[in-house]
N, C-alpha and C positions, 0 to 999 in steps of 0.2 A: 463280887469284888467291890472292892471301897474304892471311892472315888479318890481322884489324885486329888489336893486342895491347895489351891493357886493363890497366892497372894503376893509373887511378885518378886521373892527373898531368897525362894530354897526349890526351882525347880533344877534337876541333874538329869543328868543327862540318861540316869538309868528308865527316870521316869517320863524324861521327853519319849525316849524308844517305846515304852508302856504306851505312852498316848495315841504316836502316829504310827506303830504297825502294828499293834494288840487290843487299838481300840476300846482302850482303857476310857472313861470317863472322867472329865472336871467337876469342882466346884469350887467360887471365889469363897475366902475365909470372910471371918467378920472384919476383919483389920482392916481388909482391903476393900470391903463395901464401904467403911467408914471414909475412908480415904479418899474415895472416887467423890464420892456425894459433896466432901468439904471441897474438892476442887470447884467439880460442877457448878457450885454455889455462886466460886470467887467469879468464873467465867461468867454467868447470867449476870452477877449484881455491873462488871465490867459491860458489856453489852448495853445494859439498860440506862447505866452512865456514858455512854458513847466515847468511853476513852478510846485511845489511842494503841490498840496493841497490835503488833504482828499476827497474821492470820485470823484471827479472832472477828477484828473492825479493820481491816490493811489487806490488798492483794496478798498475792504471795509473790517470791523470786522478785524479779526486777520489777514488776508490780507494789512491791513492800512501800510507798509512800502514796500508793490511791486507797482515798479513804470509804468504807463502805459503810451505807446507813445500815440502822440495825432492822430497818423491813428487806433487807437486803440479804441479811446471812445468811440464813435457809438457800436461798439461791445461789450465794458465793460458795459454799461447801459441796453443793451438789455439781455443780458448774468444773469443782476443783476436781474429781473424781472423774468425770465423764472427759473433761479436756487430757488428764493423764492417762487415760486409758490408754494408752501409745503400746502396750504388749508388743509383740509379734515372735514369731515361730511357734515351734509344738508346744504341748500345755506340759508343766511340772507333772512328774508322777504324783499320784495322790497322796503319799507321804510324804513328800515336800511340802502338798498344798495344807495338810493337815498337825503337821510340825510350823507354818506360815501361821495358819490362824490359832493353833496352840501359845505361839512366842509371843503373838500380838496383845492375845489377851494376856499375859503374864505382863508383857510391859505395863499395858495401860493399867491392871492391876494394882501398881505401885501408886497410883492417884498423881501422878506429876503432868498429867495431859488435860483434865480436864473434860472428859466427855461422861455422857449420861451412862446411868448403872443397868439403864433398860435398852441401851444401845450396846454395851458388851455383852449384855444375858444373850443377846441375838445372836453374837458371832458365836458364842460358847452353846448358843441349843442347835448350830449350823453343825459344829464339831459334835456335839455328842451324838446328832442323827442322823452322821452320814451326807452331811450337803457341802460338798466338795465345787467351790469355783475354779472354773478353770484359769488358769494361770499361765499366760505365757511365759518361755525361759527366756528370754531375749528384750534388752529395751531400759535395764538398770544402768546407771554410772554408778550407783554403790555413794551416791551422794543427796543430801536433801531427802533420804532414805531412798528403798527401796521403792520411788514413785509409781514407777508405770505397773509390775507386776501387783505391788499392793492396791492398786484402783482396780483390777480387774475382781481382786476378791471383793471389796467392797460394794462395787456393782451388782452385785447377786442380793447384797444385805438391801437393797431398795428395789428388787426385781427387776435390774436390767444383766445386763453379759449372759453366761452361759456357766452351768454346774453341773458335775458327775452326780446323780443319785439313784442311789444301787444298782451301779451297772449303767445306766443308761444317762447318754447328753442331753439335757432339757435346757431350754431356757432359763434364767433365772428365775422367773416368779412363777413358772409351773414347776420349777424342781422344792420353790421352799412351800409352795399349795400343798403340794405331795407330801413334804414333810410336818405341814403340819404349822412352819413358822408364820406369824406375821412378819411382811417387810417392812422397813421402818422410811421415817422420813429425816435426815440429820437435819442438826441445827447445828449454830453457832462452835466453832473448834472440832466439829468432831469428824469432819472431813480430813482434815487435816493431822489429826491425833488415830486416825486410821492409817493412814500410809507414811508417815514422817520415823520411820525406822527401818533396819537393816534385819529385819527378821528372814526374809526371802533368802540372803545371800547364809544368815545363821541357820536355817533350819537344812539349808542343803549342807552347809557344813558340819553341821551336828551328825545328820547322818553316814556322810563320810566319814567323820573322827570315829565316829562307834566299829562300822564294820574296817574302819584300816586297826585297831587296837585288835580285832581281831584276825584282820590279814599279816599283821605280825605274828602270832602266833600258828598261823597258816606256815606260815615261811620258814620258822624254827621248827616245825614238822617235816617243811619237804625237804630239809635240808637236811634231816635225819636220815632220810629215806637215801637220800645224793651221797650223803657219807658210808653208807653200808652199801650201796651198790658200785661203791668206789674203792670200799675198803680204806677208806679215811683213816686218818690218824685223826687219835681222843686228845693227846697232850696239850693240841692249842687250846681245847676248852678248859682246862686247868682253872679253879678261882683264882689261885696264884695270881698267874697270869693276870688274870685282867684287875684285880685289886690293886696290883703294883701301880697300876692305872687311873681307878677309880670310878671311869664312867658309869652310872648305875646302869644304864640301859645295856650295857658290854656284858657289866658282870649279871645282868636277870640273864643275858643271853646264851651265855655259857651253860648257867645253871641248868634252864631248858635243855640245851643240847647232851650235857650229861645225864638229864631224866630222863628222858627218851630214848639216850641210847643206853642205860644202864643194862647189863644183864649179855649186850648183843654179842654175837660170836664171830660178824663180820666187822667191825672195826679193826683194827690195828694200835701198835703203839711206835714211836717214833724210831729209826732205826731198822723195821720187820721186814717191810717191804720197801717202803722209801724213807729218806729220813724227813722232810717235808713235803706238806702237801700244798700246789696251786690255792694262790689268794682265795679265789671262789666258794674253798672250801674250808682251810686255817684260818681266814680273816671274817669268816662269816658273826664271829659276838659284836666287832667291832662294827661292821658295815649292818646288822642289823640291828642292834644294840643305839649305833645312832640313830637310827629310825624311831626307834622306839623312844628315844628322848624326847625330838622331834614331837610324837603324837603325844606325850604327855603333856607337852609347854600348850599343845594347841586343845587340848582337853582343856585345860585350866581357864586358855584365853577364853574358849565357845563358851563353858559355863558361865562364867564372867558376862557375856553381851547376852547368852541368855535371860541375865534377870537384872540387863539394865535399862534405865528410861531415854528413850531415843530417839525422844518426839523433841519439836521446836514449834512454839515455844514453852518451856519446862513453869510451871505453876506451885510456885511453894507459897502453902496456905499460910502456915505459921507468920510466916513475912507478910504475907499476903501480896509477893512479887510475881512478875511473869516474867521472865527472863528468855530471851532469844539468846540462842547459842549455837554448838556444832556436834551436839552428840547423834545427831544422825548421821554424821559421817564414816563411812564405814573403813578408813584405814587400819584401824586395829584388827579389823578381821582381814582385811584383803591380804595383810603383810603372812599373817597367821595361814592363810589358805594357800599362799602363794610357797611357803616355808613345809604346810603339811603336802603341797602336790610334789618337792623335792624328799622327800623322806618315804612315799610311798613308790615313786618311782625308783627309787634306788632297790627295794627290795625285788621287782622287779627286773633290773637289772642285773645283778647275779644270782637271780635267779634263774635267768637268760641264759647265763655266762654256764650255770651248774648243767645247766642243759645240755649245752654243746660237749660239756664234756663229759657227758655219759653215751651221746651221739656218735663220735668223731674217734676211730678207733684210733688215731694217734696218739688220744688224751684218755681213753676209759679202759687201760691196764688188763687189755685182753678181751675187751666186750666186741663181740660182734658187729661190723658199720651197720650203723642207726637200727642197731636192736633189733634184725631180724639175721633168722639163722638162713635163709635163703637170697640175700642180696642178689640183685640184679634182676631177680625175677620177681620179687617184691622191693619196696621202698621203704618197707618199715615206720623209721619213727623222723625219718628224713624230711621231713616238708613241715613236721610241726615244731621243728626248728625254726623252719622259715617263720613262723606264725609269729612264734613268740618273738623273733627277733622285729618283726615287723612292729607291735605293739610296740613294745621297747623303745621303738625309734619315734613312733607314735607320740609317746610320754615324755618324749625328748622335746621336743615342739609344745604338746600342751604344758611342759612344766616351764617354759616361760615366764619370770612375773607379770602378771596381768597389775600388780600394785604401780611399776615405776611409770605406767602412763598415766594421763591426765588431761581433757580436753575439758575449754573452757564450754558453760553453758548459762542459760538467761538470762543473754547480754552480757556476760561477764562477769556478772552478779557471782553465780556459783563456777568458781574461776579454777580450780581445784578438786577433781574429784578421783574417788578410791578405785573406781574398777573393780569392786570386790566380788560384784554377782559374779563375775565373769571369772575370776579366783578361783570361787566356791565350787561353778560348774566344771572348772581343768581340772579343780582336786578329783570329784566327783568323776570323772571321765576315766581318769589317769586311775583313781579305784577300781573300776571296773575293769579295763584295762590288766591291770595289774593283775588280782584272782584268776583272771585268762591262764595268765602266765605260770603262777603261783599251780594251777590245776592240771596243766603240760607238765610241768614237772613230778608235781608228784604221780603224773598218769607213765611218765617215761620213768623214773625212778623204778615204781613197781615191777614195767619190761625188764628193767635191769637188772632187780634183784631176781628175778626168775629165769633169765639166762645164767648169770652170775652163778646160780644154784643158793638156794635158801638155806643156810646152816643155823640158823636161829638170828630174829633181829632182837632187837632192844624193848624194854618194858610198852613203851610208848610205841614207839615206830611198827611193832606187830601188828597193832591196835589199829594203827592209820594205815595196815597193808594189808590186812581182812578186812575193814570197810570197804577198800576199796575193790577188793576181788570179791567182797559179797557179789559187788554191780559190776563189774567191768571184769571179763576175762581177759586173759594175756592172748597179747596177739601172735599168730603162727603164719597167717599169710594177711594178703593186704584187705583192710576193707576199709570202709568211710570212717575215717579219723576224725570230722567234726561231730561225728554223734558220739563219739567216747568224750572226745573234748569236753562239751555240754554236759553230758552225764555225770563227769568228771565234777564241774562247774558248781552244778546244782547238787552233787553230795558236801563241796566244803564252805558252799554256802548258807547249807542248814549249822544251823552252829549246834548242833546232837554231834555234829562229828567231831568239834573241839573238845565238850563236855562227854563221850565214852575214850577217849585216850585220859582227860583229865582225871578223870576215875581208878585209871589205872596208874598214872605220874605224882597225881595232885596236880593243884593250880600252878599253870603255867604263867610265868611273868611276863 
């Protein structure tokens, strides 16, 4: 495989995903080795002049007017790492930590930080060998960047903290021994130009935006599945319909819902059996359809902070200025992450709602209560209602915004901050969460079409209803429902299960 090539401009998010869960390979372009070096330059001739700049010769935070000699910096940089180390709770999954040190190096890429070209090749030979620092989730305000988690990574790049390597916890400087790296010693900025960005809070967002793009697609599958063991009416899906309208996400909605069920013999048409069908099920292009907006605005945003510079203070050589500013501030993404945990919980949500009423034989048009044909003596599909309602409500509390709070810190210095990690992590949460749901249903859908009696389903939705009875038979009496659940989980988590229906549909929007 060809190396992905980082320069700071044009990383996507197809190929963030390549990096941190395919363990894909980097290398910096020439542009961007050029870049680094002209900064570097400006930083050491500054130094050696003992001006006056932020971070560089100056504390930091409420410190920013004590002045530091230049036999000092080496120490002030190291000082600055080891004092933020403040982490706490469990460590980032390794694709977090590895999507962290991918985005760092992409900033610093762009040459607007200032640090050495022999001090990136470090964190970049960290990433392509497998030396994973552990990272606590816990300890960001999403302000003055991502501090406390990005010192924990940087502490490994000097042989202190702790790193995953292959498999196994080491220390730092026996995990980069093992690997092979030398540890470095920073100098002057580069303390600083390590952890002065929102990557933490981005890399956990990026990989939420990736697998919720595709838990909407999840969701216009089980909804196919809900509609034919309900015998739904096709009419709402109509283009018509949602053109009159215009929302693109409504009308890609529709369209999926007509590929998938094209061909079926259990749908209906308006009028047959009823002449509407409950929200849940008619309203599903709009209420997913907005979701799907949703994850596109916040696509655009993540790639966007993915390849920008978000260190302080920012070094344009051309001018030869160094400018303190605020783009480590992580509000663009907090508002972003706060907006994507509302859009992925809602699919959830009626998806919740699609449940109950395949469950509840007041609402599922003849189906047996909770999908078994022996009630009373079994329970059927009865308690993973409960479940999924329970999530549901779950998502309701983490979908909070974590953006409109704000707690002052360093003396009041930094008076103002995003909350973003804490964003990233509800989105993240409420993702998983969600797929739960999203896997209840379409594990009860399939009970229903098999009591229902199977008359043929749609091009799509057959496709997604022998997957699923490849692995999971239909239930007749009771048995442990969290290992169908999980089973469930881990077939529509493999995304082979999106792409053999897509096979049969084409690409789903």
């Amino acid at each position: 495989m060809e190396n992905i090539i980082i320069d700071g401009e044009n990383l996507n998010l197809e190929q963030f995903i390549d990096v941190v869960r395919n363990n894909k390979k980097i290398e910096l372009s020439e542009e961007s080795i050029k870049n680094m070096n002209k900064s570097r330059e400006l930083v050491d001739r500054y130094v050696e002049e003992e001006k006056v700049v932020y971070g560089i010769t100056t504390g930091f935070g409420k410190f920013s007017d004590v002045i530091v000699s230049k036999e000092d910096t080496k120490k002030l940089q190291k000082n600055l790492i080891i004092s933020h180390s403040c982490g706490v709770g469990k460590g980032f999954d390794e694709e977090v930590v590895r999507g962290v040190m991918l985005l760092r190096i992409n900033a610093l890429s762009k040459g607007y930080s200032g640090i050495r070209l022999s001090t990136v090749n470090t964190l970049m030979e960290m990433l392509n060998k497998g030396v994973h620092p552990i990272i606590p989730e816990q300890g960001s305000l999403g302000a003055s960047g991502d501090l406390a988690p990005l010192s924990h990574m940087v502490l490994v790049m000097f042989g202190e903290g702790y790193a995953m390597y292959k498999g196994e916890r080491l220390d730092g400087k026996i995990a980069m021994d093992k690997a092979g790296i030398d540890t470095i010693e920073l100098t002057s900025k580069e303390g600083l130009a390590l952890i002065n960005g929102t990557q933490v809070m981005t890399s956990v967002g990026a990989l939420t935006i990736y697998d919720a793009l595709n838990l909407s697609k999840l969701s216009d599958i089980s909804a196919s599945l809900t509609n034919e063991a309900l015998n739904g009416i096709i009419d709402a899906y109509d283009e018509k319909v949602h053109k009159a309208r215009g929302h693109i996400g409504q009308i890609d909605t529709g369209r999926n819902l007509l590929s998938l069920l094209d061909g079926s013999k259990m749908t209906t048409r308006q009028g047959e059996i009823r002449v509407q069908d409950a929200y849940s099920l008619r309203c599903i292009p709009q209420v997913h359809g907005a979701s799907k907006d949703c994850f596109r605005y916040a696509k655009e945003k993540i790639e966007i902070e993915m390849n920008a510079a978000t260190d302080n203070p920012l070094i344009f050589t051309e001018e030869e200025q160094v400018i303190s500013g605020g783009n480590f501030h992580g509000q663009p993404m907090a508002i972003t992450f706060d907006f994507l945990s509302i859009g992925i919980a809602e699919l959830a949500n009626i998806s919740e709602r699609r449940l109950e009423r395949l469950v509840n034989p007041s609402l599922s048009s003849g189906l047996p209560a909770f999908l078994t044909e022996k009630g009373g003596l079994n329970s059927g599909f009865m308690i993973v209602q409960y479940s999924a309602a329970s999530l549901v409500s779950e998502n309701k509390v983490l979908a909070h915004p974590a953006s409109v709070d704000s707690i002052t810190s360093s003396a009041n210095q930094e008076d103002h901050v995003s909350m973003g990690t804490i964003a990233s992590r509800h989105a993240r949460d409420i993702l998983n969460n969600s797929r739960k749901v999203i896997a209840m249903e379409i594990l009860t859908a399939a009970q229903a079409i098999d009591l229902r009696g199977n008359n043929g389903l749609g091009n799509g939705s057959e496709v997604a209803y022998n997957l699923v009875r490849s692995e999971i038979s239909v239930l007749k009496e009771d048995r442990i429902m969290n290992e169908d659940i999980e089973k469930m989980e881990e077939i529509i988590k493999d995304e082979s299960f999106i792409i053999e229906i897509e096979k049969k549909v084409g690409k789903l929007l």
